[in-house]
N, C-alpha and C positions, 0 to 999 in steps of 0.2 A: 545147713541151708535147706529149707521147704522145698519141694517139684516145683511150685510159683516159681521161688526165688533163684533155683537152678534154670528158669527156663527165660525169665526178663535176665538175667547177665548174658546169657545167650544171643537175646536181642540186641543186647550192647555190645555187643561183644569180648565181655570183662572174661572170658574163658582163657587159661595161659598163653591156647594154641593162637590167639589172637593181642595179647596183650604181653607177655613176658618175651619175645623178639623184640621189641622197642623198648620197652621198659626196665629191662635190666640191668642194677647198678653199676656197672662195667659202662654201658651205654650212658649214663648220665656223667655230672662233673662239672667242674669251672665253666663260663661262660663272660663273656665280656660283656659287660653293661650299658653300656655307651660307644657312641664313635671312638677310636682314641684311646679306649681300652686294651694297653697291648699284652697282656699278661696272656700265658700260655693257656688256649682252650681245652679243656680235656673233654669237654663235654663230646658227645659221638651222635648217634642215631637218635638219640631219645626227642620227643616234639618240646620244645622250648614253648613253656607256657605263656599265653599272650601276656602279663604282667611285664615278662621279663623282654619283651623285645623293643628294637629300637630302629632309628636310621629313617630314610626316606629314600623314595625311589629313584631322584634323580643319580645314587650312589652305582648304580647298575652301568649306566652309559659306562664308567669308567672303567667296573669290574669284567665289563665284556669289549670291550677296544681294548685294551692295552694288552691283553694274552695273544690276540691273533697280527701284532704290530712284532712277527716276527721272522724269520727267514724262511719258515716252512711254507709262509702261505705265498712268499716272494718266489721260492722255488714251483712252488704246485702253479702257478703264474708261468711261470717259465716252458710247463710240460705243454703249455696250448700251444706254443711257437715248437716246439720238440715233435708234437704230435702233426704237425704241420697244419694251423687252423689260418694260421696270420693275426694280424693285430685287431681287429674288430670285428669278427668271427671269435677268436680268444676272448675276447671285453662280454661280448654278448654271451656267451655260452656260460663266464666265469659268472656275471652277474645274474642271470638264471638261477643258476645253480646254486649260489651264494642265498637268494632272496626267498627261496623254497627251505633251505635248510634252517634259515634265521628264522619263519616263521614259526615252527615247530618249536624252539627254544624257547625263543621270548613267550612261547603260548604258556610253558612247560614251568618259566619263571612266574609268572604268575599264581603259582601249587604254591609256593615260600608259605609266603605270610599267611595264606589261607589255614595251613596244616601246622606250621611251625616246625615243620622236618626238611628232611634231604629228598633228593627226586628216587634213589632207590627204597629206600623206608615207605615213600607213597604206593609204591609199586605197591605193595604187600596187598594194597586193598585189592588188585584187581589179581594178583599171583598166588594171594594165600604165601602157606611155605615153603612152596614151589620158588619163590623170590631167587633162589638161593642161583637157581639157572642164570636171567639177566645182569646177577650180582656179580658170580661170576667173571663172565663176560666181561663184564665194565671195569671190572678186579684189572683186568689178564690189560683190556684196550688202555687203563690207566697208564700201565706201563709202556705199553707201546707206543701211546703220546708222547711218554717221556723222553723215549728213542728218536721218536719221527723232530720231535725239539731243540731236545737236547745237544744232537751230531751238529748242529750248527751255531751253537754256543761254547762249543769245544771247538769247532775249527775256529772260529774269531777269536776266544780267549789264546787260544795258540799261536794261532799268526802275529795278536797285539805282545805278548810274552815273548814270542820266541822261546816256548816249552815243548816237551811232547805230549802229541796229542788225549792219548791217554790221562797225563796229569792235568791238564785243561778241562777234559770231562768232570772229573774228582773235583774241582773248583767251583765248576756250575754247580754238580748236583748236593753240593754240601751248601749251597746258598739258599737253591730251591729248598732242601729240603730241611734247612732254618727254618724259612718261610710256611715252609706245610705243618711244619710241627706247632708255630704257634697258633695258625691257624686262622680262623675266619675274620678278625678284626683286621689282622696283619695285612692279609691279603689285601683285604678292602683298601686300606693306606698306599702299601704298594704301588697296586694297579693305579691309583692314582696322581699317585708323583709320574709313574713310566708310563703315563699317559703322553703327559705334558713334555719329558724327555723324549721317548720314542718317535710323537709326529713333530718334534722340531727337527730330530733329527733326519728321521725318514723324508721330510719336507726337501731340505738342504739334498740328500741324495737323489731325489726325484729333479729337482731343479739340475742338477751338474749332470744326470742320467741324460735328460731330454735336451739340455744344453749342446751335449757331445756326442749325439748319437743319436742316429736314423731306425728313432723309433714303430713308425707305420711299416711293415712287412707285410706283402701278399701270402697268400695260403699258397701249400706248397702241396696237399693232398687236392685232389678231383673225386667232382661226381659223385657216387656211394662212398667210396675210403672218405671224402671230406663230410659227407652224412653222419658216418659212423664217429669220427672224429669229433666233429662236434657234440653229438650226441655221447659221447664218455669224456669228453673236457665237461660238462655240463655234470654230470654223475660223477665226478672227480672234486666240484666243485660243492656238494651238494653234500658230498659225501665228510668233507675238510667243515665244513659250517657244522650239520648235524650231528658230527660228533659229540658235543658238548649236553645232544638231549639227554643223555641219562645223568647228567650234571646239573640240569639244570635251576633244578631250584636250593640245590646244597649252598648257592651264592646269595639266596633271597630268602630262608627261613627264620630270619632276624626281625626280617622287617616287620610293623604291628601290622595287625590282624586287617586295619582299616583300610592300607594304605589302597591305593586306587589300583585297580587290575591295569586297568588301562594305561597310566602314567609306570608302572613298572614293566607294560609291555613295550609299551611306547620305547623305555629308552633303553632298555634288551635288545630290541631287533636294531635300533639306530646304530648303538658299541656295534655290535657283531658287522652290521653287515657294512657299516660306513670304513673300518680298519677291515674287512677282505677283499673289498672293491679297491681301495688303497692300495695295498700291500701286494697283494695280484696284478691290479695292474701297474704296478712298478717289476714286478717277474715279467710281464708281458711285453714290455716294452725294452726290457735290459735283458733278453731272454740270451743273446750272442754272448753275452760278459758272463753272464750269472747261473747259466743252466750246470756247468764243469765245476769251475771252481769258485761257489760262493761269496766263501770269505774274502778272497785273495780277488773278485771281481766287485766286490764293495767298496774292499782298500785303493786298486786302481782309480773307479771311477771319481772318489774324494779326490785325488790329485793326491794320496797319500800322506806325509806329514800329519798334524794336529786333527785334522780334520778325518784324516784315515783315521787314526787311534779311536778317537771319538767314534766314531761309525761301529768300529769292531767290538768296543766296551760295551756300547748298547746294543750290540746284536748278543750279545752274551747276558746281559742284564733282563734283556725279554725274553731270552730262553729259558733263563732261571726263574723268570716271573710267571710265564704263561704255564712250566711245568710245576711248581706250586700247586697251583689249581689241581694238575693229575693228581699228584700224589695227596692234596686233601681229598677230594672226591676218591681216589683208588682209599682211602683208611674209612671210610664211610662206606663203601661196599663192601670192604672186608667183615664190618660189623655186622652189614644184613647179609652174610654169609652164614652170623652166629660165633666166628670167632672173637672170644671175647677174652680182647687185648684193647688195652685206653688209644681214641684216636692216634695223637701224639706218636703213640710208637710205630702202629701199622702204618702212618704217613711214612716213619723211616726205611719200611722194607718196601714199600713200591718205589723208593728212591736207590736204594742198593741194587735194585733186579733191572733197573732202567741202565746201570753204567755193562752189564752183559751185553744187552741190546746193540747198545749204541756201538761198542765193538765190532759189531757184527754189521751192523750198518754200514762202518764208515769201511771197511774190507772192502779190497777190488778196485777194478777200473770205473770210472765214471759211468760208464754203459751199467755195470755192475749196480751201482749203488742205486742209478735213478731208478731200476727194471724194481727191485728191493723196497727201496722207497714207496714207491706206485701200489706194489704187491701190499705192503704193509695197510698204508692209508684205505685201500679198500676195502681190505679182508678185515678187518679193526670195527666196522661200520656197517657191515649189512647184514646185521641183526637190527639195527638201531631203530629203523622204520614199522618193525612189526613190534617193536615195544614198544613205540610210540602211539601206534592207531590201538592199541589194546590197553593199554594205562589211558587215553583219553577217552575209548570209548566205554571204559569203567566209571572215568571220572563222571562222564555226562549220565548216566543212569545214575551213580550215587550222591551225586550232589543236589538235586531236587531244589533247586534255590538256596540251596545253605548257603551261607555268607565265608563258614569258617567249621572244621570239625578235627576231630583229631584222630589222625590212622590209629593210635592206638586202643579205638576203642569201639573201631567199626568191624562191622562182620564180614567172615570173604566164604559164601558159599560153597562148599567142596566139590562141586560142579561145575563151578563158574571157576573154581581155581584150573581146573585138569582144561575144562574146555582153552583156559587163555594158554596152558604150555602146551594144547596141541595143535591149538593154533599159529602160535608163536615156530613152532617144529616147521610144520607144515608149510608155512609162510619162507619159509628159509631154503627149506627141499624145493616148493618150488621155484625159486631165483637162482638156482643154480645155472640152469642152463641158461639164463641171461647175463651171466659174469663173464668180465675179461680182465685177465688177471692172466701171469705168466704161472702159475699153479693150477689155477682153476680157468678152462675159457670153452664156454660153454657152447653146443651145436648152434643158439641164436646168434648168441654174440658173432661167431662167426660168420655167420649167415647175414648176419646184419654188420659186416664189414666194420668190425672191430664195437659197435654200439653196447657201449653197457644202459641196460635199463634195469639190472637188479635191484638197484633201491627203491623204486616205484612200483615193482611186480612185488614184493618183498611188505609195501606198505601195504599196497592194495588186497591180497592173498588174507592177508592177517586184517585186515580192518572188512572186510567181507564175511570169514569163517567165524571172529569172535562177536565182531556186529550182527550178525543175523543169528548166533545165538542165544546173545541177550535178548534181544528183541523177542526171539519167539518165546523164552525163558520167560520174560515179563508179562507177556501175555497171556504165557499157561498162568500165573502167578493170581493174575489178575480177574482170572474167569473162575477161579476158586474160591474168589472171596463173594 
């Protein structure tokens, strides 16, 4: 090849360091053609050429309600009444927090159909091969979803069995991880049958909850403690939603290239946030029955019989559904890792390392598990905010009105890569000391009577260091031409 011809691939980015991480045959494979397609996906990282895609965005409301229509988000409900806020002080805080985090998704679901890839693959444009860092990360928080899920799909399968618990676990995660192995069309089906199962059932436990039981509780903290208190029920809640951003568009890269930004953001933020307001405020108001023992406080409030059984299947059913998801998105980071093994399998070892967890989870006293619990969902998640304002504010410089392009073929600056992981560093050192966490509780937090505000110092940090140096990047850029 000519100096020309070496220097326009350059522009495009056709150089390996920017095209052979996406494109490598390990990374491509099977692909489902249609809705209803259920043949096993192999396909991985690789961007799914407009030709080949399919679907419509109303398919999203489903993909995004029916994972979070599960016990985890009933219990994270529960810790506003635990942490002493009361019932509408908890409603408010949950729903904050809830409608901040679903924003950032459904924005994030919107990349799908644009790129034709997964949300870590995107990444690359603004991380270069640095990627490997967030990939990571999202590797490790995959499985930890699994765990934070999973422990409540094994205590229901157990309770409706009368097994041990351990075997219960082994049941779920051989369901789920059916589910992840065949991959994105399955899922899509799924979520939508346990759409339709999950709010008929959760409906009927909401009705008998509030039926039998003195759901309005006053707040039990004062003053700064109820400050603080709400302010980390709020970052708790925030923190359970935006999980899902580095997920996010691994659920929407099918969809064609045309379909409306807005109609698939439209019914992204609806699924997420209309099943957390749900599902929470049924932890919030059942918080006496349901903070201890979950399962065994589901089964009570059905009256038991047909109606318990039913209740505990489908609390097992959505834990197997909603962890799915982890483990397709954990075999999608595994690839922008660079390991290169077919989705399919690496969906199997984020499902193997999820049954450790869950072990270790469900150990101990009540006090034990919830402190564990809490610990986890936090520490899982506040990286997520400074990936976030750094992938969007790459996205908004490279996208220039494009309609549609493809990461594999776009260039990532080698200054702009180092700036986004020192930023991203940087952004994380400083929210330290706004964590509260029983590992980590940092001189604010205390000071500010238990307030976590790490995930907003965390966005903010990182979307200030790598926004003002693009910005000033674009400008040098600009005064040299």
């Amino acid at each position: 090849m000519s100096m020309s011809g070496r220097r326009r691939g350059r522009m495009v980015g056709m150089d390996p360091h920017t095209e052979r991480p996406l494109t490598a045959a390990v990374f491509t494979g099977h692909r489902p053609t249609a809705a209803g397609d259920l043949s096993v996906e192999t396909h991985g990282i690789a961007p799914i050429p407009e030709t080949e895609r399919y679907g419509r965005p109303g398919r999203m409301f489903t993909v995004w309600f029916a994972p979070q229509i599960t016990m985890t988000g009933v219990f994270t409900g529960t810790l506003a009444i635990t942490l002493g806020l009361g019932f509408w002080l908890g409603m408010l805080a949950m729903i904050i927090g809830t409608v901040l985090g679903s924003l950032a998704v459904a924005y994030l679901c919107t990349w799908g159909p644009r790129t034709g890839t997964a949300q870590l693959p995107n990444a690359r444009m603004a991380f270069g091969p640095a990627v490997v860092l967030p990939a990571a990360l999202q590797w490790v928080s995959s499985v930890a979803w699994d765990g934070l899920v999973g422990i409540f799909g094994g205590e229901a399968l157990a309770r409706l069995l009368d097994i041990p618990f351990p075997a219960a676990v082994l049941i779920v995660l051989v369901l789920q991880g059916a589910v992840g192995f065949f991959g994105y069309e399955l899922i899509h089906r799924v979520q939508a049958v346990l759409t339709v199962v999950l709010l008929a059932t959760f409906v009927v436990f909401a009705v008998k909850l509030v039926g039998g039981h003195d759901v309005v509780t006053a707040p039990t903290a004062h003053g700064a403690d109820l400050a603080g208190t709400f302010v980390l029920e709020v970052t708790i809640a925030l923190s359970l939603a935006i999980s899902w951003a580095s997920y996010a568009a691994d659920f929407s890269r099918y969809l064609p290239a045309q379909s409306s930004s807005l109609r698939v953001f439209a019914f992204s933020f609806a699924g997420i946030v209309a099943a957390y307001v749900f599902v929470q405020g049924i932890g919030i108001a059942g918080a006496e029955l349901l903070s201890d023992q979950t399962a065994e406080g589901v089964h009570t409030v059905m009256g038991g019989g047909v109606l318990g059984a039913v209740a505990l299947l489908a609390i097992a059913l959505a834990s197997a559904g909603s962890s799915a998801m982890n483990d397709y998105s954990g075999s999608l980071a595994l690839q922008t890792l660079g390991v290169r093994v077919r989705r399919p399998v690496s969906a199997v070892v984020v499902t193997v390392l999820a049954f450790v967890l869950i072990m270790w989870l469900h150990a101990g006293d009540a006090g034990t598990r919830i402190t564990r619990f809490t610990d986890v969902l936090l520490l899982v998640g506040y990286w997520i905010p400074a990936f976030v304002a750094i992938v969007v504010v790459d996205w908004w410089m490279r996208a220039d009105g494009r309609r549609s392009f493809n990461p594999a073929t776009e260039p990532t600056a080698g200054p702009d890569a180092v700036a986004a992981v020192v930023a991203f560093v940087l952004a994380y050192g400083a929210a330290v000391p706004f964590m509260n966490t029983s590992l980590i509780q940092g001189p604010v937090a205390r000071a500010w009577h238990g307030a976590d505000v790490a995930y907003f110092v965390n966005f903010a940090v990182a979307l200030v260091l790598y926004g003002g140096w693009r910005v000033i990047s674009a400008r040098r850029k600009a005064s040299r031409r």
